[in-house]
SEFIZA-3560 file (N, C-alpha, C; in Angstrom, 3 decimals):
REM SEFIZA-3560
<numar><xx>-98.197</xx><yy>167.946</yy><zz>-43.107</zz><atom>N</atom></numar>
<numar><xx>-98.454</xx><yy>166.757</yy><zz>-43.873</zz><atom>CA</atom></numar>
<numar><xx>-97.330</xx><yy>166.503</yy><zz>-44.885</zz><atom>C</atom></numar>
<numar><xx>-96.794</xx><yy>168.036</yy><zz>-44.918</zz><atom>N</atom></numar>
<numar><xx>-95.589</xx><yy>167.798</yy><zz>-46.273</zz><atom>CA</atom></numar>
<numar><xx>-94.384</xx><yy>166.721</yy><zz>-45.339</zz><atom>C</atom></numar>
<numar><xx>-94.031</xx><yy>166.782</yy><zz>-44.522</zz><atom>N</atom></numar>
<numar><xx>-93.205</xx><yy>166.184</yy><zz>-43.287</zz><atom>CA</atom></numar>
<numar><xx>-93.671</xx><yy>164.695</yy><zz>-43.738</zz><atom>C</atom></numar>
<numar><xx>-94.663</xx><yy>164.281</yy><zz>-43.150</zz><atom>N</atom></numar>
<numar><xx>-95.309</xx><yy>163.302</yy><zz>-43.093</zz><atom>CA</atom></numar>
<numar><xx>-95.311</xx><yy>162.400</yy><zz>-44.879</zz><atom>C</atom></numar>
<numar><xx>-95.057</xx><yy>162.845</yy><zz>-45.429</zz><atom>N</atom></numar>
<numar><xx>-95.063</xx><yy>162.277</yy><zz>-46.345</zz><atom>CA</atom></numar>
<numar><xx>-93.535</xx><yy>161.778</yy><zz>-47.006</zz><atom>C</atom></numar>
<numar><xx>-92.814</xx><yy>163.057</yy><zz>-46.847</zz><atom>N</atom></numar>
<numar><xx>-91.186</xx><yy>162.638</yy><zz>-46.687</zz><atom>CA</atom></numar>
<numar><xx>-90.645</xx><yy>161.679</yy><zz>-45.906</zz><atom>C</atom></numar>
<numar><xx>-91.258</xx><yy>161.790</yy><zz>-44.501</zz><atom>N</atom></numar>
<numar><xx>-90.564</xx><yy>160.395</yy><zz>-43.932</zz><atom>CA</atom></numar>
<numar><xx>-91.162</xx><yy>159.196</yy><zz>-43.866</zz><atom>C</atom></numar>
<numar><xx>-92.957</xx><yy>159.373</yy><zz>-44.964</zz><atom>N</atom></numar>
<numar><xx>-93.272</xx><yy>158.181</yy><zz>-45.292</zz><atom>CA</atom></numar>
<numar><xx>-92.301</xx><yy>157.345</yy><zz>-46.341</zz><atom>C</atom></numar>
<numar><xx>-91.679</xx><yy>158.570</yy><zz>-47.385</zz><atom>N</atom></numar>
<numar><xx>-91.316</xx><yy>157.797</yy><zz>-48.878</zz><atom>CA</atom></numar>
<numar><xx>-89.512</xx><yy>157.302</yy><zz>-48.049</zz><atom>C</atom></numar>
<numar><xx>-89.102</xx><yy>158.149</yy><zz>-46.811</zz><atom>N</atom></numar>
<numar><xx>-87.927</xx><yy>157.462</yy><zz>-46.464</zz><atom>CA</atom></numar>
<numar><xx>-87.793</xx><yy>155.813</yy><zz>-45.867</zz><atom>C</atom></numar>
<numar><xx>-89.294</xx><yy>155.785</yy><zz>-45.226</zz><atom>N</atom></numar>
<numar><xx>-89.352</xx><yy>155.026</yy><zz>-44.495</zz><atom>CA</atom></numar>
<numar><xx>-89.495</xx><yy>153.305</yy><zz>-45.761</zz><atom>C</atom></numar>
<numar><xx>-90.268</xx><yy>153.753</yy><zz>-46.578</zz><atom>N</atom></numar>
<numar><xx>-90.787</xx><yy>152.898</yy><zz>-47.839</zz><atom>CA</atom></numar>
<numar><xx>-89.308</xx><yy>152.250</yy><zz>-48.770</zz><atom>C</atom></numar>
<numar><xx>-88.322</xx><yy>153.693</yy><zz>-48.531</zz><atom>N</atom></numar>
<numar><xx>-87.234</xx><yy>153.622</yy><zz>-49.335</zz><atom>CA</atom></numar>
<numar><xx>-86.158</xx><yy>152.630</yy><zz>-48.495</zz><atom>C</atom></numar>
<numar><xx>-85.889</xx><yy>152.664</yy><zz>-47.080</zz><atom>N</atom></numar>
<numar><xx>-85.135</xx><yy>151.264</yy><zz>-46.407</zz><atom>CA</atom></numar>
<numar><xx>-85.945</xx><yy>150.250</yy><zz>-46.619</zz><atom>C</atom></numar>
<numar><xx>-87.440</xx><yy>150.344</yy><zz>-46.487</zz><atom>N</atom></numar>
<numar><xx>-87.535</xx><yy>149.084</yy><zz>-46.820</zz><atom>CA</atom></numar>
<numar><xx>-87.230</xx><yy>148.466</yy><zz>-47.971</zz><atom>C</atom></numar>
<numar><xx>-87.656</xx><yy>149.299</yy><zz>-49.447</zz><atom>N</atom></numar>
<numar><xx>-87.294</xx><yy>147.987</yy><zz>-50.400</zz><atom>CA</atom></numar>
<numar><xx>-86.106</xx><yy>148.342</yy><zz>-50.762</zz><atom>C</atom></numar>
<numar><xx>-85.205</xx><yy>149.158</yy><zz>-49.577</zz><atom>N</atom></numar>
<numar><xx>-83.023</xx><yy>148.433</yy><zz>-49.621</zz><atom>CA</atom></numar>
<numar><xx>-83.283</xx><yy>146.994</yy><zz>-48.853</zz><atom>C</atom></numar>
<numar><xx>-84.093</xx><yy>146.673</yy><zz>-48.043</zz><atom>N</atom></numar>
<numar><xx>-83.592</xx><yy>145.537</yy><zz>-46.874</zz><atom>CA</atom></numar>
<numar><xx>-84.412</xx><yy>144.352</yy><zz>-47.984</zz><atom>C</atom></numar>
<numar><xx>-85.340</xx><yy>144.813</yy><zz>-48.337</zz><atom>N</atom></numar>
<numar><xx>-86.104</xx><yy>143.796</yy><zz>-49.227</zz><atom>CA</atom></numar>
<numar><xx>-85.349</xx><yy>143.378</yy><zz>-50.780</zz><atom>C</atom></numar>
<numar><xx>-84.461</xx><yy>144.335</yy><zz>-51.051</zz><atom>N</atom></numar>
<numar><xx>-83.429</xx><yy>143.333</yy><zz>-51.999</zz><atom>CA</atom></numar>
<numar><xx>-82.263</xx><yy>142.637</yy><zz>-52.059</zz><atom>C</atom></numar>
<numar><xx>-82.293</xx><yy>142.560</yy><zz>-50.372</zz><atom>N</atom></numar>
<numar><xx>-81.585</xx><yy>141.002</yy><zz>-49.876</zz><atom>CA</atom></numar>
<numar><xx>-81.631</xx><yy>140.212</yy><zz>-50.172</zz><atom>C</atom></numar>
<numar><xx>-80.874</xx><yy>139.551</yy><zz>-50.325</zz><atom>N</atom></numar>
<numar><xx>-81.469</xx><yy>137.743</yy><zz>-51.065</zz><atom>CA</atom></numar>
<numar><xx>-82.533</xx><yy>137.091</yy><zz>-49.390</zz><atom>C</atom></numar>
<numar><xx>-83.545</xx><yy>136.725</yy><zz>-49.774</zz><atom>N</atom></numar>
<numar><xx>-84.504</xx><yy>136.061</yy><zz>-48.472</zz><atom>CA</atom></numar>
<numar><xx>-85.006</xx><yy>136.395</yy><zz>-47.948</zz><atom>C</atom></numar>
<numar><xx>-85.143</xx><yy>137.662</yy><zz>-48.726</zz><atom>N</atom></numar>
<numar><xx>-86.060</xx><yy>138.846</yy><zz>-47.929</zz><atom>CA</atom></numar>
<numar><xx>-87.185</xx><yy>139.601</yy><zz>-48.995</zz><atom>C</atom></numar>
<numar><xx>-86.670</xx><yy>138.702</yy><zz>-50.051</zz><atom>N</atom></numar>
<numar><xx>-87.660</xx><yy>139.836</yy><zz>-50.956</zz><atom>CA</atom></numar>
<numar><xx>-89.103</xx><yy>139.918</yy><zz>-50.922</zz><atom>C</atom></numar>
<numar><xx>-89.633</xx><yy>138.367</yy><zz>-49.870</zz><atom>N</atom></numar>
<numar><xx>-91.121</xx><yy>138.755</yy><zz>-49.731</zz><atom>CA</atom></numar>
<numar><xx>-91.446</xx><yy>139.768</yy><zz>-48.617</zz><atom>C</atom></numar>
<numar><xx>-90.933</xx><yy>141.027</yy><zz>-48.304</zz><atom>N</atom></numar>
<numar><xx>-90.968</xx><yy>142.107</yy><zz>-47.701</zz><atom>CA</atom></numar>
<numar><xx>-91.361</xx><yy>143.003</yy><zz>-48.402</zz><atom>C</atom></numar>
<numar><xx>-91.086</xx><yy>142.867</yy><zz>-49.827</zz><atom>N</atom></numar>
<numar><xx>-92.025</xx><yy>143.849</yy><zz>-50.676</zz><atom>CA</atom></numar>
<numar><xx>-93.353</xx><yy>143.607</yy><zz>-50.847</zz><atom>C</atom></numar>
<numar><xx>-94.124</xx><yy>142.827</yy><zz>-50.808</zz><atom>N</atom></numar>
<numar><xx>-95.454</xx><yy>142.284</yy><zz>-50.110</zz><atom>CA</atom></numar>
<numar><xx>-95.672</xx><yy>143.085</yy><zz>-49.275</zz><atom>C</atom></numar>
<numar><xx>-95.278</xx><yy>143.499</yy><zz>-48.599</zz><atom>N</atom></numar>
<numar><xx>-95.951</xx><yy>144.625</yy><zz>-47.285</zz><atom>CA</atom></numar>
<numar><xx>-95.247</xx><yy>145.614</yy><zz>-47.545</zz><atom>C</atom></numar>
<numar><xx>-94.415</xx><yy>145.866</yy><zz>-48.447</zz><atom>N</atom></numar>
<numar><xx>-93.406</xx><yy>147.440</yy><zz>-48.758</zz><atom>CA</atom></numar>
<numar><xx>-94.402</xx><yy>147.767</yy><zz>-49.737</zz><atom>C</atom></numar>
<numar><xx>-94.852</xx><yy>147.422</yy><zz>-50.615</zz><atom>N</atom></numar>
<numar><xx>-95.176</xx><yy>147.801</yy><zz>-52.083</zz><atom>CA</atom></numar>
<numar><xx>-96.570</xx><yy>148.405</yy><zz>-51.369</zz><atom>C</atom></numar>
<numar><xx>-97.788</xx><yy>148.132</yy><zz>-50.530</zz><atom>N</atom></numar>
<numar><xx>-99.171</xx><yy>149.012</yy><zz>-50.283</zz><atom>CA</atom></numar>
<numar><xx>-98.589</xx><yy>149.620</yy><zz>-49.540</zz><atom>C</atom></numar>
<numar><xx>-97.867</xx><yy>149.393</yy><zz>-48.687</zz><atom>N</atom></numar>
<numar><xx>-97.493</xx><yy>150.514</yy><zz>-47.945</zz><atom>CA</atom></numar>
<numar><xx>-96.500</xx><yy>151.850</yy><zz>-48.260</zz><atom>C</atom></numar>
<numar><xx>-95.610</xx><yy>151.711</yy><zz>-49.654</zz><atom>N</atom></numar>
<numar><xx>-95.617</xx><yy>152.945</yy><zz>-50.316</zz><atom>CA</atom></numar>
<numar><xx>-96.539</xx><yy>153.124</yy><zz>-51.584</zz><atom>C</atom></numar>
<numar><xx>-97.551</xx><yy>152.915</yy><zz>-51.462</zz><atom>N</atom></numar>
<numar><xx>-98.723</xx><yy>153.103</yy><zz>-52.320</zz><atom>CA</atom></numar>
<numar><xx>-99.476</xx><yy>153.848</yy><zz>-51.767</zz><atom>C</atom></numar>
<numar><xx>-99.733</xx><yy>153.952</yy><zz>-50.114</zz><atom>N</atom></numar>
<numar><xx>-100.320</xx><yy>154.626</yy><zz>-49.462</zz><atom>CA</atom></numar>
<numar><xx>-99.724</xx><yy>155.950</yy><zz>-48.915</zz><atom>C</atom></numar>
<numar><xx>-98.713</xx><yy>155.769</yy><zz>-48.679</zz><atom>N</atom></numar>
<numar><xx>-96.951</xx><yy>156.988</yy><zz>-48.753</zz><atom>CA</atom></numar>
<numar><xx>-97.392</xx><yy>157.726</yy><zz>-50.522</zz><atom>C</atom></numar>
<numar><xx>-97.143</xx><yy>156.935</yy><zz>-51.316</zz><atom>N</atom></numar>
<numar><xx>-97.436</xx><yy>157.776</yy><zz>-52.660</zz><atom>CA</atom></numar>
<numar><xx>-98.883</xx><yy>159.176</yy><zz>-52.470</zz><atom>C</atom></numar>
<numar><xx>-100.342</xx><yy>158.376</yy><zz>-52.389</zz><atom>N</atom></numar>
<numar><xx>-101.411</xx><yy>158.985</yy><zz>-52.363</zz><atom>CA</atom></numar>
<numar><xx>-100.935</xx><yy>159.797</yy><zz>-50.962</zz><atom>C</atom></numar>
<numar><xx>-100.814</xx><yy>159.796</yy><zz>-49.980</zz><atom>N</atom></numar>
<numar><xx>-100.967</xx><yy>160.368</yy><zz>-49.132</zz><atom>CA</atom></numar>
<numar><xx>-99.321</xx><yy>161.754</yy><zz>-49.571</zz><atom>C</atom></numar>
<numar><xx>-98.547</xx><yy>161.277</yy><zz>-49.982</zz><atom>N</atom></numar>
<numar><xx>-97.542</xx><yy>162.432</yy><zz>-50.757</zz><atom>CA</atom></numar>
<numar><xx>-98.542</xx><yy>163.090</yy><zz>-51.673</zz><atom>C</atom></numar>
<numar><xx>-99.579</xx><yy>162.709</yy><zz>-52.591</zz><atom>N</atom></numar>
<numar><xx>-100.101</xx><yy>163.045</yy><zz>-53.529</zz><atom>CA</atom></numar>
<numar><xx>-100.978</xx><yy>164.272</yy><zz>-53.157</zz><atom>C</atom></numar>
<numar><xx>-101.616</xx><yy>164.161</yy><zz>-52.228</zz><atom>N</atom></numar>
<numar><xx>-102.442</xx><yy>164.589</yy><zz>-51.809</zz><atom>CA</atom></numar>
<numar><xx>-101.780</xx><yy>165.800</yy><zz>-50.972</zz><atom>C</atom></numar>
<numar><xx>-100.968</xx><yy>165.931</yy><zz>-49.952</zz><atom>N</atom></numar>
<numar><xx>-100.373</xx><yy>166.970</yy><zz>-49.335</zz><atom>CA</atom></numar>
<numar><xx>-99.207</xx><yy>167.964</yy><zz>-50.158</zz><atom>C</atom></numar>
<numar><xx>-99.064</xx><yy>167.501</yy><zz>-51.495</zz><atom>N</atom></numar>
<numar><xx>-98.823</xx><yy>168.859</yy><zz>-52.564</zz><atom>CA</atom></numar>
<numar><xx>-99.593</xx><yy>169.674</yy><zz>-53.192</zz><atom>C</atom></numar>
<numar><xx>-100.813</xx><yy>168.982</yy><zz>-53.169</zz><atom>N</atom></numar>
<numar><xx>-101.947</xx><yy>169.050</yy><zz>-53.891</zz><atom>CA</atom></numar>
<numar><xx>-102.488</xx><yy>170.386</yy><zz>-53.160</zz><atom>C</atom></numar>
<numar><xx>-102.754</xx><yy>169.767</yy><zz>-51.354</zz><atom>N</atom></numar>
<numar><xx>-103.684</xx><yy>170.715</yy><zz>-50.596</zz><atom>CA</atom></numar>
<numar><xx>-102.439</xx><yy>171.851</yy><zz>-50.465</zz><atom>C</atom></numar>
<numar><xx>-101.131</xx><yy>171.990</yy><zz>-50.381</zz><atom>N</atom></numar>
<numar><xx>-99.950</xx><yy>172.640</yy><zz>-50.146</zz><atom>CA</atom></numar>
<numar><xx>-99.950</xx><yy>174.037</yy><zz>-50.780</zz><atom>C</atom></numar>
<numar><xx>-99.358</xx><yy>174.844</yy><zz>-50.109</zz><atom>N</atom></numar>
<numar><xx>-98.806</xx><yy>175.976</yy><zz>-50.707</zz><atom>CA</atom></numar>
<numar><xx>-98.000</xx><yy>175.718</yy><zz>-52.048</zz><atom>C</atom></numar>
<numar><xx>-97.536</xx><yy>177.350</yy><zz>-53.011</zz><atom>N</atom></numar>
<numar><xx>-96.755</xx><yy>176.704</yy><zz>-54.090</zz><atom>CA</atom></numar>
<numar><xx>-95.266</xx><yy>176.562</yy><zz>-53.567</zz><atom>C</atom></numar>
<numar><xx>-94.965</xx><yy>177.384</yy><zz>-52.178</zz><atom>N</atom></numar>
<numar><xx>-93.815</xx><yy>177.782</yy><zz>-52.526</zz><atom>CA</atom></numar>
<numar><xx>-93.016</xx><yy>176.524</yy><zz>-51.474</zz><atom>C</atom></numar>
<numar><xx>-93.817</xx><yy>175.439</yy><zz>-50.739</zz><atom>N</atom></numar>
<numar><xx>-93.625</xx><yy>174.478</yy><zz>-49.658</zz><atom>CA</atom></numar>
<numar><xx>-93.772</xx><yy>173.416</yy><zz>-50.074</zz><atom>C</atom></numar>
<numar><xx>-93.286</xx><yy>172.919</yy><zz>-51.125</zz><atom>N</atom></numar>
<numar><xx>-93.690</xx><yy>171.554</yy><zz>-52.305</zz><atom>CA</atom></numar>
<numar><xx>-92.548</xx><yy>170.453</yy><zz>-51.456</zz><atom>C</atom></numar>
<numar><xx>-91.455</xx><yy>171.318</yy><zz>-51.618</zz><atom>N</atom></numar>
<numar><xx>-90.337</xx><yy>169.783</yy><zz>-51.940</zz><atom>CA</atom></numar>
<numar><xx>-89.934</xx><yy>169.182</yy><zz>-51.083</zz><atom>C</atom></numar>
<numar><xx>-90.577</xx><yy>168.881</yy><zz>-49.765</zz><atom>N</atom></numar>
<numar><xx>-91.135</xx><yy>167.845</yy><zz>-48.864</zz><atom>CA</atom></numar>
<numar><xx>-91.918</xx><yy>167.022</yy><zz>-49.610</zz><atom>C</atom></numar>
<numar><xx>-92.995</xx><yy>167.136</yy><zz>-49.910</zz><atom>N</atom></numar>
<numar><xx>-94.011</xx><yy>166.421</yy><zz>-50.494</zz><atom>CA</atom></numar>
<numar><xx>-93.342</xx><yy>166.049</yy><zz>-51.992</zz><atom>C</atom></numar>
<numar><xx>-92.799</xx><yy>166.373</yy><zz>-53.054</zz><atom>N</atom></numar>
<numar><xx>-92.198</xx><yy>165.873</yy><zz>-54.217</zz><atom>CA</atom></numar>
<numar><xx>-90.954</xx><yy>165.058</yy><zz>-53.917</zz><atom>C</atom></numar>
<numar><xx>-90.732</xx><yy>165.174</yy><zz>-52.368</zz><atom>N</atom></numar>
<numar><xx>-89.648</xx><yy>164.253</yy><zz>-52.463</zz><atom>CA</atom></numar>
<numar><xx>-89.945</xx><yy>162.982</yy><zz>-51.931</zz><atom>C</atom></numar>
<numar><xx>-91.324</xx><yy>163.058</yy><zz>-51.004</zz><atom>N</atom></numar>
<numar><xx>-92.113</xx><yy>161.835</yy><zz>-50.693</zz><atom>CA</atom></numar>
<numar><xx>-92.459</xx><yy>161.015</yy><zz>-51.997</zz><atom>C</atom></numar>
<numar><xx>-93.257</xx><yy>161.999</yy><zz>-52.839</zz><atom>N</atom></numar>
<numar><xx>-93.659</xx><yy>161.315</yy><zz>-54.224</zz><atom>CA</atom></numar>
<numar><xx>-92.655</xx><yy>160.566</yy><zz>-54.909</zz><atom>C</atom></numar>
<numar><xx>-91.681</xx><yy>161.297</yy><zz>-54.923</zz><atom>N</atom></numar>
<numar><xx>-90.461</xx><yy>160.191</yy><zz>-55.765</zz><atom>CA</atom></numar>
<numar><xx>-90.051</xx><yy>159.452</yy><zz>-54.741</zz><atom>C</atom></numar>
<numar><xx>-89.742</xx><yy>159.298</yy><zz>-53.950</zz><atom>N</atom></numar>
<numar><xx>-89.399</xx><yy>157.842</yy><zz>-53.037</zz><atom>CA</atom></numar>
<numar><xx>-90.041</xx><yy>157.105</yy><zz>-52.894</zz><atom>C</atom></numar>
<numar><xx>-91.606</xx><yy>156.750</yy><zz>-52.521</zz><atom>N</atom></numar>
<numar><xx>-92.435</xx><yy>155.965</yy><zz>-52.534</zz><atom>CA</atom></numar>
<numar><xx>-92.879</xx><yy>155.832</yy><zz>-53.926</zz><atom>C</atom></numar>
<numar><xx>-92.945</xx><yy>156.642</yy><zz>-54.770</zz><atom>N</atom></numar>
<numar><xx>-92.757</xx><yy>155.927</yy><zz>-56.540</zz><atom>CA</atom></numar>
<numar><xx>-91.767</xx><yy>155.075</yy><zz>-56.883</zz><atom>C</atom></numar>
<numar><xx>-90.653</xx><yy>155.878</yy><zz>-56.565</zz><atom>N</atom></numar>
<numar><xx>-89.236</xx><yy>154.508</yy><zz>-56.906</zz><atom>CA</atom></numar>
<numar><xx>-89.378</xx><yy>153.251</yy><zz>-55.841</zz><atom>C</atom></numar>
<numar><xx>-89.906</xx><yy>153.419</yy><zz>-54.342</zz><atom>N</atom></numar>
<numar><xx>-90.262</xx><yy>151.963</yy><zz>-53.846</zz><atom>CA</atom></numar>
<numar><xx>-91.048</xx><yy>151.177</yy><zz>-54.239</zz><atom>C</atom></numar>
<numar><xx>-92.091</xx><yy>151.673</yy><zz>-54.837</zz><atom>N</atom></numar>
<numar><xx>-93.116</xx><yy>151.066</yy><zz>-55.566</zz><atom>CA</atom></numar>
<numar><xx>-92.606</xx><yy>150.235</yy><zz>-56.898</zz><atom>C</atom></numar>
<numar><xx>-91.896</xx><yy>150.892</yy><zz>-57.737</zz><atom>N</atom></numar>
<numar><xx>-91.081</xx><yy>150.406</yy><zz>-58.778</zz><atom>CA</atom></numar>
<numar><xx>-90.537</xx><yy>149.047</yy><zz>-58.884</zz><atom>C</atom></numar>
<numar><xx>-89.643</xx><yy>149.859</yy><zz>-58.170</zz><atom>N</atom></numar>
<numar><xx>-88.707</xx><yy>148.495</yy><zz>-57.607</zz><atom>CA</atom></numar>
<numar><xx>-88.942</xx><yy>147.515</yy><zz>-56.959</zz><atom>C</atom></numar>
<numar><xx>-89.951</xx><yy>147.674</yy><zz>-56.311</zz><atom>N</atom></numar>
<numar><xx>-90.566</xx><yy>146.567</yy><zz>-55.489</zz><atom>CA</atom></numar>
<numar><xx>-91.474</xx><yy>145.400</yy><zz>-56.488</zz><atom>C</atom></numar>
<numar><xx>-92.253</xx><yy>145.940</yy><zz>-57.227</zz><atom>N</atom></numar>
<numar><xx>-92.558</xx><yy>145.409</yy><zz>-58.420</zz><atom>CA</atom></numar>
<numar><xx>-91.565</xx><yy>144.259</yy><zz>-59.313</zz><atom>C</atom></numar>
<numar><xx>-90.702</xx><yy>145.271</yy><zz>-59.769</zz><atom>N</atom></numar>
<numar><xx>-89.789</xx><yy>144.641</yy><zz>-60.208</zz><atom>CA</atom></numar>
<numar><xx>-88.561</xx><yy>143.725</yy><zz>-59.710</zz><atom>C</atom></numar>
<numar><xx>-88.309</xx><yy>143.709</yy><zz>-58.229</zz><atom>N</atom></numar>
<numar><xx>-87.475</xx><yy>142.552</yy><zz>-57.566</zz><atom>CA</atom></numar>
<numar><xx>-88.677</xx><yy>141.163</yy><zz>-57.363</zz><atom>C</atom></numar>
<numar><xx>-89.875</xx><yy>141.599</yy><zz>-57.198</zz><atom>N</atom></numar>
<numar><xx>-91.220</xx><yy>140.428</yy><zz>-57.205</zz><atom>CA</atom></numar>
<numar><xx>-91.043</xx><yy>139.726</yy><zz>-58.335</zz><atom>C</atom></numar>
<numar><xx>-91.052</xx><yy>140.824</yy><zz>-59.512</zz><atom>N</atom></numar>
<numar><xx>-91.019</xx><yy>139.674</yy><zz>-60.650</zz><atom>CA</atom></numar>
<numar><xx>-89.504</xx><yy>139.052</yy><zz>-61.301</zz><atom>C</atom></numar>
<numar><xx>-88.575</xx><yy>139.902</yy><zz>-60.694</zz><atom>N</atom></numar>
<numar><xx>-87.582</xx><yy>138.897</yy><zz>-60.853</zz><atom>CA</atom></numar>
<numar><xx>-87.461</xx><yy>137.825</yy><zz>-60.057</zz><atom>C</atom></numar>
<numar><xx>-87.946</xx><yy>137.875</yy><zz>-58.825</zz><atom>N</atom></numar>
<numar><xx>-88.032</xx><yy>136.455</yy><zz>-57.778</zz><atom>CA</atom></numar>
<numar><xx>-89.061</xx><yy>135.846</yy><zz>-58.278</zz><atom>C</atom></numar>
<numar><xx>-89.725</xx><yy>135.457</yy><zz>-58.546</zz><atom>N</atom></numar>
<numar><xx>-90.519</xx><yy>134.886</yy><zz>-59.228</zz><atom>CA</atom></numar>
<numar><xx>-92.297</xx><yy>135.240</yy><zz>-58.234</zz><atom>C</atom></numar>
<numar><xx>-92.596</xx><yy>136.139</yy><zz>-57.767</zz><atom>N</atom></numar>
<numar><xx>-93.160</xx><yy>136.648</yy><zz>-56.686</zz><atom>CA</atom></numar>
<numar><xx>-94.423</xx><yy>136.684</yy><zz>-57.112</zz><atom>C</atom></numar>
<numar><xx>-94.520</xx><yy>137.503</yy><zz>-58.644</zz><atom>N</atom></numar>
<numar><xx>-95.665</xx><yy>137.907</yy><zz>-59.244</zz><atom>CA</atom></numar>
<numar><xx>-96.136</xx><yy>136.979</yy><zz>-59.779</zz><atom>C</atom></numar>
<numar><xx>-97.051</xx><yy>136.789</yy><zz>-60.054</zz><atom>N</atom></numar>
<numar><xx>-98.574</xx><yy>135.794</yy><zz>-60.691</zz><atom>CA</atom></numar>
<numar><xx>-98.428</xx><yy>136.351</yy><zz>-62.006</zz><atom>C</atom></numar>
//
């Protein structure tokens, strides 16, 4: 699951590179739950994890945190957010 969560936060992390294209930024609309769900699901497989088999899973957590971020924040610079 530690796997699975790393190449969730990689997968989260091209997207919001392609989503701060100019004309593309409503791609974070479907980037932003979908590393929200990459986040909890990273969250969760450090949690159930051994101590010494973490940094798969902490490196999911910070990539789908920083996609999450940023994704946020290119929305509200496009004028995206409500």
């Amino acid at each position: 699951m530690l796997v699975l969560s790393l190449v969730w936060g990689i997968l989260a992390a091209l997207g919001m590179i392609v989503a701060f294209f100019p004309c593309l930024g409503s791609l974070n609309w479907l980037n932003i739950p979908f590393a929200a769900v990459g986040l909890i699901v990273s969250i969760v497989a450090v949690a159930t994890s051994k101590q010494a088999n973490r940094g798969a899973g902490i490196a999911g957590i910070v990539l789908c945190g920083v996609a999450v971020l940023f994704g946020l924040i290119r929305l509200a610079m496009g004028g995206g957010v409500l």
